[in-house]
C-alpha positions in Angstrom: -116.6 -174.4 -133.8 -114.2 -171.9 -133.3 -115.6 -168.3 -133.6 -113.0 -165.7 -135.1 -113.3 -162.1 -133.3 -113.1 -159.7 -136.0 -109.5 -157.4 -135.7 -110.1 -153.9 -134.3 -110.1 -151.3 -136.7 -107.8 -148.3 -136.5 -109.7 -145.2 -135.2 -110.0 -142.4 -137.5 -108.2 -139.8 -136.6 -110.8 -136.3 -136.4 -109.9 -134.0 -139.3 -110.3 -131.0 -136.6 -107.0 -129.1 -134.8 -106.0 -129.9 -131.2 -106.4 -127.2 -128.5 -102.5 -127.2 -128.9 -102.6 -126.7 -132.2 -104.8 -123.9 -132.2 -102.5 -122.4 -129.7 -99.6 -122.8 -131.6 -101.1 -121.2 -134.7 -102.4 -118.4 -133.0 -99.3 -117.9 -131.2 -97.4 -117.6 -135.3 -100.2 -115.1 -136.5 -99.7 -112.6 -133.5 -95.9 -112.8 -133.6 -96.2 -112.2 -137.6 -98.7 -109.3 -137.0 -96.2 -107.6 -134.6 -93.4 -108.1 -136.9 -95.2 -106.3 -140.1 -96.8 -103.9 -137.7 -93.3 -102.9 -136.9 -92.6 -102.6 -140.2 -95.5 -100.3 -141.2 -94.9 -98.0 -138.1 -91.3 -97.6 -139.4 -92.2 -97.0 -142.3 -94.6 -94.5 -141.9 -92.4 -92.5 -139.5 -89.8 -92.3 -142.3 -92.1 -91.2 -145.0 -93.3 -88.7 -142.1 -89.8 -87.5 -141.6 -89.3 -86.9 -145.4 -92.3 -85.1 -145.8 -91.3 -82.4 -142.5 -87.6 -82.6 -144.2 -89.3 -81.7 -147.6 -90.9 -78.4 -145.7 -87.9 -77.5 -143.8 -85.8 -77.3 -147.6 -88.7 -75.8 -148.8 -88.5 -73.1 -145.8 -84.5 -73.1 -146.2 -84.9 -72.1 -150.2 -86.8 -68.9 -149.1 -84.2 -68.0 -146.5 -81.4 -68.5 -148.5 -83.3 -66.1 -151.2 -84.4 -63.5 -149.2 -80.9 -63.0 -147.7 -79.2 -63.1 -151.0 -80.8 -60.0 -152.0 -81.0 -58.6 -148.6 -77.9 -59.6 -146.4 -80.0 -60.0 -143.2 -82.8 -61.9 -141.6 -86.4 -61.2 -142.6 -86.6 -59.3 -139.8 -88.1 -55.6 -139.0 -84.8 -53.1 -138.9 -86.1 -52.6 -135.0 -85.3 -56.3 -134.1 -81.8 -56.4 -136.4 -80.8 -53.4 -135.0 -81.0 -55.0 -131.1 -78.5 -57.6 -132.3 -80.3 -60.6 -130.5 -80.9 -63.9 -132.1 -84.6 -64.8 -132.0 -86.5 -68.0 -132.2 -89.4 -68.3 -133.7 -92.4 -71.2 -133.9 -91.8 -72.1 -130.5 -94.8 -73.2 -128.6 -96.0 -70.7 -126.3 -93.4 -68.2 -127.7 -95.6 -64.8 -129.5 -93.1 -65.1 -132.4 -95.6 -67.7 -135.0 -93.7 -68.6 -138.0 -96.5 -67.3 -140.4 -94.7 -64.3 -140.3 -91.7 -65.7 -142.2 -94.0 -67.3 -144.2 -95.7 -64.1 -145.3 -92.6 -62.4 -145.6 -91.1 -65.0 -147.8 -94.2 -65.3 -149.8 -94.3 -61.8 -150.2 -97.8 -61.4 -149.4 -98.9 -57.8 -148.9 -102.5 -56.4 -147.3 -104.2 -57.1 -150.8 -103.6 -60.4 -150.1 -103.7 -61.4 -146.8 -105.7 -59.4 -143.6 -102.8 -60.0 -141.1 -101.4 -57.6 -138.6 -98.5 -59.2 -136.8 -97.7 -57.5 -133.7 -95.0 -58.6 -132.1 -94.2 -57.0 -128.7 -93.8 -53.4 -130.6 -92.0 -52.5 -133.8 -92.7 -52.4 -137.7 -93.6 -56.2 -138.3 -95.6 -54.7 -141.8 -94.4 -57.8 -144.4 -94.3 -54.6 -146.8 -91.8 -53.1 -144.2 -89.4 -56.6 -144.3 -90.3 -57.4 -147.8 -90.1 -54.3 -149.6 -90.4 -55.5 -153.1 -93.7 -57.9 -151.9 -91.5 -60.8 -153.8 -92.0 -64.5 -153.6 -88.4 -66.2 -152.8 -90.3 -69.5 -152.2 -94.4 -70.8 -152.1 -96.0 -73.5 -149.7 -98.5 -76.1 -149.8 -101.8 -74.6 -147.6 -102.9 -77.5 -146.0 -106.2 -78.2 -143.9 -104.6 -80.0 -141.8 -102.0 -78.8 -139.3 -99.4 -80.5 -141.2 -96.5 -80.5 -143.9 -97.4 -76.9 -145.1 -98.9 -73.4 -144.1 -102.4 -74.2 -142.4 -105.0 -72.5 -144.4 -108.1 -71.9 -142.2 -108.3 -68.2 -142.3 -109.9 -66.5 -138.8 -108.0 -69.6 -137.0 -105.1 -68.2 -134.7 -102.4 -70.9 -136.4 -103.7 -69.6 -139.9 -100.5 -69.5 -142.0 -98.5 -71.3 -139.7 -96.2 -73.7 -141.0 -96.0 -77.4 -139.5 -94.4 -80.7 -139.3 -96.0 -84.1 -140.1 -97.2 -84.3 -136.5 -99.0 -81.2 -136.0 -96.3 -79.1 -134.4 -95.6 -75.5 -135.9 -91.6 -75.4 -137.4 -89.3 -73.7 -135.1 -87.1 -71.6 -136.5 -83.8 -70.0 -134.8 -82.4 -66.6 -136.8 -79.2 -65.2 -136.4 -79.1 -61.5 -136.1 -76.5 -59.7 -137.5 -74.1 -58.0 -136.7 -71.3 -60.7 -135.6 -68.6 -59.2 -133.4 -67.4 -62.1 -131.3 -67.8 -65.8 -131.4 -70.2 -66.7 -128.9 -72.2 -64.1 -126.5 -75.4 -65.8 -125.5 -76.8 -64.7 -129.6 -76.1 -61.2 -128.4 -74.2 -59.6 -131.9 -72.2 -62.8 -132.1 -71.5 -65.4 -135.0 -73.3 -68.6 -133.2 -76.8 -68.9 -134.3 -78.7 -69.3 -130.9 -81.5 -71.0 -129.8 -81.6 -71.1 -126.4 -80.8 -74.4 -126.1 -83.6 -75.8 -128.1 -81.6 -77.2 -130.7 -78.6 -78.0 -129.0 -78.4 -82.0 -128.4 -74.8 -83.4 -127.2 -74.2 -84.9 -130.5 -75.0 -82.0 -133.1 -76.1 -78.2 -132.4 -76.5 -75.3 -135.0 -72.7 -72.7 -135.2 -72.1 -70.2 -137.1 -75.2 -70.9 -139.5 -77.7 -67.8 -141.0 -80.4 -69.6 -139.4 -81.4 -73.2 -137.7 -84.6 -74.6 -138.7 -85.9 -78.3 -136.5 -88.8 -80.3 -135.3 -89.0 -82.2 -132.7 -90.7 -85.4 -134.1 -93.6 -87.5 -133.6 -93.4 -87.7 -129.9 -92.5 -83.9 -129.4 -89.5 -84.5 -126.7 -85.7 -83.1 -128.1 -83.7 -85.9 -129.0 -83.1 -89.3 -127.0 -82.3 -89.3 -122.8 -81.6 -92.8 -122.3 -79.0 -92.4 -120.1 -79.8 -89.0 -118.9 -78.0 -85.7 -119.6 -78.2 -83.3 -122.6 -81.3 -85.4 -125.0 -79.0 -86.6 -127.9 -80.2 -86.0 -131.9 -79.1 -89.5 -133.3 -81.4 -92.4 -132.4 -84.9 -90.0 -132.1 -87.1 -88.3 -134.3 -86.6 -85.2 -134.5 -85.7 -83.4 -138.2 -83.0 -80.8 -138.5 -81.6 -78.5 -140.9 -78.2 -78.1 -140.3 
């Protein structure tokens, strides 16, 4: 008798993934991640840069005020009458930009206990602001950003900063304008000793030059060396 061997059944394939598999799913998920954390980073950087741009138009409709009525920079008679440009909100400078925040706010001794000092000279807000007048308001923040910071007894107390932490600086040009270019010596060129000129864009013949220099806190791109250029970073400008 002739015995039949029963056919081989097909083996079941396991309902698990291969090693390669794995792999190759893992590999998708990172790349995916990357891509939308790209996304959110640029993102948040823009909405960063809008914010410091909202503050520096905020800053800009106070200036524009104050020298409406006054035809000159909030600035004691002492320092207009030396005819120099001065910046101000540079780190390690003594000029801090609460000043022009007080002065544009028009906040007097009743309402703030503030005596700015500035290497000699009548710096008095009352003295600058004579009417004590509010051309513009800003946000007090907690935070060292996108307004005027509000911890009183704290050195940076009124100062007014970007989205990254850095005080606004602020370039004024002093009056009066009897040649073109002198170094911001009683010229028309705002200056800023070179800390807003990039080789693409620089502040003229504007009242005033108000910038930031970004998230990373370097002026402008150096990629191939040279004088850092303004398009391509993140730095916020006003002119």
């Amino acid at each position: 008798m002739i015995s039949k061997n029963p056919s081989p059944q097909p083996r079941k394939r396991s309902k698990g993934f291969t090693l390669v598999e794995l792999l190759v799913v893992i590999a998708i998920i990172l790349a995916l991640s990357a891509i939308v954390l790209g996304v959110v980073k640029r993102a948040m950087l823009t909405a960063q840069k809008t914010s410091t741009t909202n503050t520096i138009r905020n800053l800009q409709t106070g200036l524009v005020a104050f020298q409406a009525e006054y035809n000159k920079p909030p600035l004691p008679d002492e320092v207009i009458a030396a005819g120099q440009d001065i910046v101000i909100g540079e780190r390690g400078s003594p000029y801090s930009n609460a000043y022009i925040v007080a002065v544009l706010e028009g906040l007097g001794p009743d309402d703030i206990n503030l005596n700015f000092s500035f290497g000699g000279g009548d710096w008095k807000v009352a003295s600058v602001n004579k009417k004590l007048e509010a051309y513009t308001t800003f946000p007090r923040v907690d935070q060292k950003k996108n307004g005027a910071y509000n911890r009183m007894g704290d050195p940076a107390f009124l100062e007014l900063f970007d989205s990254w932490e850095n005080p606004l600086m602020i370039a004024l040009n002093v009056p009066p304008y009897q040649t073109d270019f002198a170094q911001g010596t009683r010229d028309s060129r705002c200056y800023t000793n070179t800390l807003a000129d990039y080789s693409d864009t620089a502040p003229r013949d504007e009242n005033f030059a108000i910038w930031s220099y970004g998230k990373d806190g370097v002026k402008g791109t150096t990629k191939s060396g040279g004088t850092p250029r303004f398009g391509g970073s993140d730095d916020v400008k006003s002119w």
